[in-house]
MMTF fields as JSON, N, C-alpha, C and O atoms, coordinates in Angstrom:
{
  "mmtfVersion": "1.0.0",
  "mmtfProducer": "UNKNOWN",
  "numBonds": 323,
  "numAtoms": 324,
  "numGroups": 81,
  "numChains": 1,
  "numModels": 1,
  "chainsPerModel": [1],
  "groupsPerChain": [81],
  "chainIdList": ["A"],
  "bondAtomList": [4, 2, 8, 6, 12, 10, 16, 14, 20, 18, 24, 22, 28, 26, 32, 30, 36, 34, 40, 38, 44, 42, 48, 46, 52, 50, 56, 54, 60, 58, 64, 62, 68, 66, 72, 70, 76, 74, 80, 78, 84, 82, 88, 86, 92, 90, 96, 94, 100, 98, 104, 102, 108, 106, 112, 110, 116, 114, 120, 118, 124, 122, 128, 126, 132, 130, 136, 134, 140, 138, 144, 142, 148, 146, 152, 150, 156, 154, 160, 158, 164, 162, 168, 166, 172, 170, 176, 174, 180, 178, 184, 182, 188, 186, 192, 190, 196, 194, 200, 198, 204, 202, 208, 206, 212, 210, 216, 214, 220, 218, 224, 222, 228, 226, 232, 230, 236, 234, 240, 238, 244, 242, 248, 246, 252, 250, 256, 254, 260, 258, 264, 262, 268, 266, 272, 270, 276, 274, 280, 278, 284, 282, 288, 286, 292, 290, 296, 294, 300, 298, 304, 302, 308, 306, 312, 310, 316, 314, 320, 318],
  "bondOrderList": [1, 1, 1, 1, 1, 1, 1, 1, 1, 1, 1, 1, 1, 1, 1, 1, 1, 1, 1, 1, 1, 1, 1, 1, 1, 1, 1, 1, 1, 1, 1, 1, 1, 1, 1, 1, 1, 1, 1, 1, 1, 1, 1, 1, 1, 1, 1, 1, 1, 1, 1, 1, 1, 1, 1, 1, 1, 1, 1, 1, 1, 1, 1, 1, 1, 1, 1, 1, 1, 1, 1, 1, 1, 1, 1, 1, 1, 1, 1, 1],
  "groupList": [{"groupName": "UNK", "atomNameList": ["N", "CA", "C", "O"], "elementList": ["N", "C", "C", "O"], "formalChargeList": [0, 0, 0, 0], "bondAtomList": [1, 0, 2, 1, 3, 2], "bondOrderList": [1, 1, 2], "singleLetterCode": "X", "chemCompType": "L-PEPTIDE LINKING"}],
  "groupTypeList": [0, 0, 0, 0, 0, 0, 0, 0, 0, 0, 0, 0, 0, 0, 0, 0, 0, 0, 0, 0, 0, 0, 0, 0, 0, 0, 0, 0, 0, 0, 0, 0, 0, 0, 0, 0, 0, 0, 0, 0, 0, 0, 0, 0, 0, 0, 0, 0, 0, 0, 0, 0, 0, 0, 0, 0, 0, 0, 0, 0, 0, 0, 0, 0, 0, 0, 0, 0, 0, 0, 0, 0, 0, 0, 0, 0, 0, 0, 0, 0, 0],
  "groupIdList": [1, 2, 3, 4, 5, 6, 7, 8, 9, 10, 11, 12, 13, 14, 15, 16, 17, 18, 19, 20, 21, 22, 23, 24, 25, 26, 27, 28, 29, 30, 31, 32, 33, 34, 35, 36, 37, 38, 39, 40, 41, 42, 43, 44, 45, 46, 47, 48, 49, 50, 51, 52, 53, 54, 55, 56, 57, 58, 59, 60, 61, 62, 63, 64, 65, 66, 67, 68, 69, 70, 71, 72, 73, 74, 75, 76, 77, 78, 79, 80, 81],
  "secStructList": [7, 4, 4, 4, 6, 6, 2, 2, 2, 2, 2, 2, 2, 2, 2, 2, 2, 2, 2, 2, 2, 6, 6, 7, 7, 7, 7, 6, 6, 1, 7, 7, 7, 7, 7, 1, 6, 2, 2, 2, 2, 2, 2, 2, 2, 2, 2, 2, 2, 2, 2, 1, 6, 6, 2, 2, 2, 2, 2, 2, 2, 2, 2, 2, 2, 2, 2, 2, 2, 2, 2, 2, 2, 2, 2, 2, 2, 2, 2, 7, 7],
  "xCoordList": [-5.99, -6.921, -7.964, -8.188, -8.618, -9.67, -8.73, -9.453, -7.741, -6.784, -6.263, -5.099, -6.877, -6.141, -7.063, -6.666, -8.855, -8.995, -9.32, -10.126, -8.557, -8.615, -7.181, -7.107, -6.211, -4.84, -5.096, -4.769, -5.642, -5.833, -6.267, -6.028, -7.31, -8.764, -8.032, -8.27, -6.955, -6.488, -5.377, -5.335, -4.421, -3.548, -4.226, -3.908, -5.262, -5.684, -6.506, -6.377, -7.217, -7.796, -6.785, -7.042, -5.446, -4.376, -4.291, -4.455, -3.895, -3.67, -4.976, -4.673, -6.206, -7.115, -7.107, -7.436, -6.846, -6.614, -5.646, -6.148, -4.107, -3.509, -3.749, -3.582, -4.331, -4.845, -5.79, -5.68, -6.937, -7.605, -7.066, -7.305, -6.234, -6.186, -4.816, -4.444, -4.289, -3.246, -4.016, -3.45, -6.129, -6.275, -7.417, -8.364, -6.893, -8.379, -7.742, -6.613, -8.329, -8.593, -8.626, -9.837, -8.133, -8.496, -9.474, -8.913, -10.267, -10.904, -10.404, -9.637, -11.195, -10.754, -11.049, -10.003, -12.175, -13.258, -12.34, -12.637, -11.158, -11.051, -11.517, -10.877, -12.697, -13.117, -12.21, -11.694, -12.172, -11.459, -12.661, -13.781, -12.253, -13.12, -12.625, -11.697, -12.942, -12.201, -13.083, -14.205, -12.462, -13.137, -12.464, -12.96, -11.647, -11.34, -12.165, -12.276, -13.053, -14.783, -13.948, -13.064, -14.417, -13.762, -12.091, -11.572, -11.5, -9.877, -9.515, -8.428, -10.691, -9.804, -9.616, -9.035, -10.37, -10.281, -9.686, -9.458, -9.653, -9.156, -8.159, -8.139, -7.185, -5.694, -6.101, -5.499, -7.137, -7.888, -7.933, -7.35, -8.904, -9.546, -8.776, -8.95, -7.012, -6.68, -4.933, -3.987, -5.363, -4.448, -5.547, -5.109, -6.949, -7.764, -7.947, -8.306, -7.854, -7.57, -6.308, -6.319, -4.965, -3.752, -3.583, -2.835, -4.78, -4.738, -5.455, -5.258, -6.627, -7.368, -6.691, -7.087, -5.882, -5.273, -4.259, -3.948, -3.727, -1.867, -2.794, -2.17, -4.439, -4.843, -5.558, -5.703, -5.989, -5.953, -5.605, -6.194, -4.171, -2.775, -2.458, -2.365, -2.371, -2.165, -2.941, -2.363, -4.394, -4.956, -5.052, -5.402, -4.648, -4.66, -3.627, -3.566, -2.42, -1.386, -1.173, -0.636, -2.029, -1.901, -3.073, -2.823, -3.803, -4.493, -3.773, -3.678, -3.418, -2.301, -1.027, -0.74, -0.487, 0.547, -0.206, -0.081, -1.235, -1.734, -2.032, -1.948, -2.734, -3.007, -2.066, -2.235, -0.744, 0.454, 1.425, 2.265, 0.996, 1.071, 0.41, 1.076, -0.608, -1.804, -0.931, -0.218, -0.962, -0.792, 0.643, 0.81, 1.291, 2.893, 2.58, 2.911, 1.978, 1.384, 0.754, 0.97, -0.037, -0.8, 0.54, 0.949, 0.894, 1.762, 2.983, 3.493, 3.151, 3.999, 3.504, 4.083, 2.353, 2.036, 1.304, 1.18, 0.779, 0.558, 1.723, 1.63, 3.494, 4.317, 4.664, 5.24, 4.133, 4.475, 3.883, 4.196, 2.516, 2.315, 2.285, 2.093],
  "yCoordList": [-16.429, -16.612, -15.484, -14.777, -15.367, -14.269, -12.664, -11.866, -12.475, -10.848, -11.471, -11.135, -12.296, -11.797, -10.951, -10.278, -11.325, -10.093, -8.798, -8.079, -8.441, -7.154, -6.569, -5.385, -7.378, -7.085, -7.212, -6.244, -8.303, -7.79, -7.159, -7.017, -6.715, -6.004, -4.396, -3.601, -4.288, -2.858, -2.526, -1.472, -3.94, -4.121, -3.667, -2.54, -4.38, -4.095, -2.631, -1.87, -2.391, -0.944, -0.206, 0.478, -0.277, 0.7, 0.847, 1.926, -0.782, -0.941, -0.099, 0.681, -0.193, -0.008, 1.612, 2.278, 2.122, 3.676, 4.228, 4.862, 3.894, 3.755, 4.142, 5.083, 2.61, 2.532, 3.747, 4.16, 3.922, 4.702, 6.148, 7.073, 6.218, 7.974, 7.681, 8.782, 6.708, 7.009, 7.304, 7.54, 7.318, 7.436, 8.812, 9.13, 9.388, 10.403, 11.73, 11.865, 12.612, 14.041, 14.639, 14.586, 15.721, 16.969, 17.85, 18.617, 18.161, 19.171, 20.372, 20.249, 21.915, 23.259, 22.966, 23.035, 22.529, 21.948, 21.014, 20.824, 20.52, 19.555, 18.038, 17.096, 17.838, 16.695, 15.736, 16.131, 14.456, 13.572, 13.292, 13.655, 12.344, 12.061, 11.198, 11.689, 9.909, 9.001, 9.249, 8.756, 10.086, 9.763, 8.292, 8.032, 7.656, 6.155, 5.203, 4.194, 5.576, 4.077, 3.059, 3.103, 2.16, 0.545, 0.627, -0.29, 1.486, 1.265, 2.207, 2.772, 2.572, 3.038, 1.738, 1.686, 1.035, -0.218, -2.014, -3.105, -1.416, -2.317, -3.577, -4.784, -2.537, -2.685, -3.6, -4.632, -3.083, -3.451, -4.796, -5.546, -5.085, -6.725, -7.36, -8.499, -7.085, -7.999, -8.403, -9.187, -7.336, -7.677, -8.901, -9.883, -8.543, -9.323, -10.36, -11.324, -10.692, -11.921, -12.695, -13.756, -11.964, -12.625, -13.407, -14.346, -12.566, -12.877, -13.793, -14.299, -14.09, -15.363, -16.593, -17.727, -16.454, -17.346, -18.209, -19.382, -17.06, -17.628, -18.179, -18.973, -17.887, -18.476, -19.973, -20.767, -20.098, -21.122, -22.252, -23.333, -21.806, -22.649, -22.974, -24.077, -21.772, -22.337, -23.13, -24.083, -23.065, -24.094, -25.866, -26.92, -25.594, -26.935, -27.534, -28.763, -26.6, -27.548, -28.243, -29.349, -26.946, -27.835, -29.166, -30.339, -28.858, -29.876, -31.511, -32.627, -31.03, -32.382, -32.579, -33.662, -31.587, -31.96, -33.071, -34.186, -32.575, -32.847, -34.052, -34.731, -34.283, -35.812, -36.905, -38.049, -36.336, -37.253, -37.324, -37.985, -36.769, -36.817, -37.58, -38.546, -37.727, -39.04, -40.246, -40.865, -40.662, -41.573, -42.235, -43.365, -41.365, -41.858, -42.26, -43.442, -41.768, -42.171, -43.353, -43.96, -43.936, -44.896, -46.008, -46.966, -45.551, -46.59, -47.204, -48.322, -46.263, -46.683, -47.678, -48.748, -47.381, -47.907, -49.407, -50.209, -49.6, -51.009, -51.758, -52.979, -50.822, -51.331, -52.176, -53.256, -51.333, -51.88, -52.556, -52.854, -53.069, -54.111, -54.939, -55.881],
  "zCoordList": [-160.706, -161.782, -161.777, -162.759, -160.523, -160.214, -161.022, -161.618, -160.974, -161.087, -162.659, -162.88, -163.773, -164.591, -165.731, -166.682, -165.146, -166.349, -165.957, -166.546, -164.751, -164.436, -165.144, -165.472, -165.318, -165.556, -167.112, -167.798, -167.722, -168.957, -170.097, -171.296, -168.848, -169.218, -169.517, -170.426, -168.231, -167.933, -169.344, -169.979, -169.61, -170.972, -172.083, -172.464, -172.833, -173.652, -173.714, -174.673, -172.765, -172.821, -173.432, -174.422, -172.864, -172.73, -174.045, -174.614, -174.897, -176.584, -177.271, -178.173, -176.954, -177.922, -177.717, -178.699, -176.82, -176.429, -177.705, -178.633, -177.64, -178.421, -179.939, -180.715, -179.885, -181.299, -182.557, -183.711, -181.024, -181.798, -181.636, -182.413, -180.41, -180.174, -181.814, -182.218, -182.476, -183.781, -184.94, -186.007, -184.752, -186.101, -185.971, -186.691, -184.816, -184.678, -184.677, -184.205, -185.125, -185.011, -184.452, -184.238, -183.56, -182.614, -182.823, -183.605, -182.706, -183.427, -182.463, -181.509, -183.068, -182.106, -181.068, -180.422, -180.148, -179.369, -178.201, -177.021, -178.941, -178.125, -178.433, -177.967, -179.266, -179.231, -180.31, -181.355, -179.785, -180.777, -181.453, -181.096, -182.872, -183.847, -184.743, -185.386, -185.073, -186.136, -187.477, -187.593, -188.516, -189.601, -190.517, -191.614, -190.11, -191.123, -190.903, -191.601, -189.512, -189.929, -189.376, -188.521, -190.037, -189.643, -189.302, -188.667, -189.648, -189.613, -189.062, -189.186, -188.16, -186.615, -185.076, -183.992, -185.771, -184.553, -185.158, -184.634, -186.509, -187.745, -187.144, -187.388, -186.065, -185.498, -184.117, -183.823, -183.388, -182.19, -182.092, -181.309, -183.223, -183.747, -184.014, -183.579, -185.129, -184.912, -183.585, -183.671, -182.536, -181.377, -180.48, -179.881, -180.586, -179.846, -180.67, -179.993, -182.08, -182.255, -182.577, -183.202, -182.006, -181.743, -180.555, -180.284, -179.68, -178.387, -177.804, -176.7, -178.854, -178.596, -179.432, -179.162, -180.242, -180.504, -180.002, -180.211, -179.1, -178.373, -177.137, -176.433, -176.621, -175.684, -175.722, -174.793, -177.231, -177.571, -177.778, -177.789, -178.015, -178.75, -176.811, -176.271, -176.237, -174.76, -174.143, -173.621, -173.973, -173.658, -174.349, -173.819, -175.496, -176.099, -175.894, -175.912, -175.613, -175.138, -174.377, -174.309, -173.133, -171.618, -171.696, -171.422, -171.944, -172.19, -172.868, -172.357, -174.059, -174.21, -173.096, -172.586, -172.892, -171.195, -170.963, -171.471, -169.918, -168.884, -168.526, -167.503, -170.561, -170.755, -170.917, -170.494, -171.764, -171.72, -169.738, -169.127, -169.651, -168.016, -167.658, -167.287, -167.541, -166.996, -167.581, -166.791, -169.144, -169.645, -168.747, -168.288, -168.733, -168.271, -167.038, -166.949, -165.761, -164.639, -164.566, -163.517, -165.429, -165.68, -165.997, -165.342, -166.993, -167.139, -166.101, -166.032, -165.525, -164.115, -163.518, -163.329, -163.166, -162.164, -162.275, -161.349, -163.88, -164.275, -164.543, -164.667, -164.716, -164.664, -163.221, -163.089, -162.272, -161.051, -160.375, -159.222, -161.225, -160.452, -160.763, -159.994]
}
């Protein structure tokens, strides 16, 4: 748990690198430069909100598991006695 937002921290950097080095400029200099404004990271926002979503959808699931797990447990065991 402690190693996954170093691992995803390191994933996504990698994507948003990506992203912006597909909408920037070289100049003579060397220097990069995004002149598209908002729609150089346009792409960024929505991988980070695909990604809060599938974490969402994951936590709510387990969460229902977890609970229909209890329930079935419960019920055993008032079965058995």
């Amino acid at each position: 748990m402690t190693l996954a937002p170093a691992i995803s921290g390191n994933i996504f950097n990698l994507i948003y690198g990506k992203i912006f080095d597909s909408h920037t400029v070289i100049g003579p200099d060397g220097e990069r430069s995004c002149p598209d404004g908002l729609s150089c990271y346009k792409n960024a926002y929505l991988v980070t909100l695909g990604a809060c979503g599938l974490g969402l959808v994951t936590t709510l699931w387990t969460i229902h598991h977890q609970h229909e797990t209890r329930l079935k447990e419960e019920n055993k065991t008032v079965a058995v006695d």
